[in-house]
N, C-alpha and C positions, 0 to 999 in steps of 0.2 A: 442340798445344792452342791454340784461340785466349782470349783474353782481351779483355772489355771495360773500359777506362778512361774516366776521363772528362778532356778537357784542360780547362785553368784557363777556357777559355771557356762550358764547360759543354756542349760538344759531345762524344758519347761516342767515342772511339777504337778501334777494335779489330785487336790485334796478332796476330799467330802466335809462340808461344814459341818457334817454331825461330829468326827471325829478331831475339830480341834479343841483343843486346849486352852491355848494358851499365846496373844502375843505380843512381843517385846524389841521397843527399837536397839537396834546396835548399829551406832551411828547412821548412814543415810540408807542402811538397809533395815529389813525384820526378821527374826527369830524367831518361828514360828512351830512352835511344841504342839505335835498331835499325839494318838493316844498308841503312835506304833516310833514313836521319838522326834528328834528337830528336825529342821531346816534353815538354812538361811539363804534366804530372797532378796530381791532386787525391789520388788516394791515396798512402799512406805507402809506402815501402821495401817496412815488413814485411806491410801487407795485399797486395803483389804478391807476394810469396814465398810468402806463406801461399793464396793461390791459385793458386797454380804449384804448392804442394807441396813446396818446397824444403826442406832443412834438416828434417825433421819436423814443419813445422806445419801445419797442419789450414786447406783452401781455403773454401769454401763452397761447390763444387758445380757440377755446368754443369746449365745451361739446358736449357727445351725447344728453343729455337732453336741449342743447341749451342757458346755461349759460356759462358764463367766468368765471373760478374757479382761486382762487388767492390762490395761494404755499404761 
């Protein structure tokens, strides 16, 4: 599944969940380690998870364009 972020420069990122890693709050942002190096984002821990689907929580949904866009 890919996912769309946005990094702290307001540029949007987009990942493939197979290729992360790893991730980690740094204060009200995330640091998000994939397996070609970091990022850091705008969104929380748990709004990545919750559009991963991880754990039980509820994503928002993929796109017509075929990514998961995080509110």
């Amino acid at each position: 599944m890919w996912i769309r972020l946005t990094a702290t420069d307001g540029h949007h990122v987009s990942l493939n969940s197979k290729h992360l890693v790893a991730l980690r709050d740094h204060g009200d942002r995330t640091i998000v380690t994939h397996c070609q190096g970091e990022v850091l984002v705008e969104e929380t821990q748990t709004a990545i998870l919750a559009a991963l689907r991880l754990r039980g929580t509820q994503g928002t949904g993929m796109s017509d364009d075929g990514f998961t866009s995080i509110q």
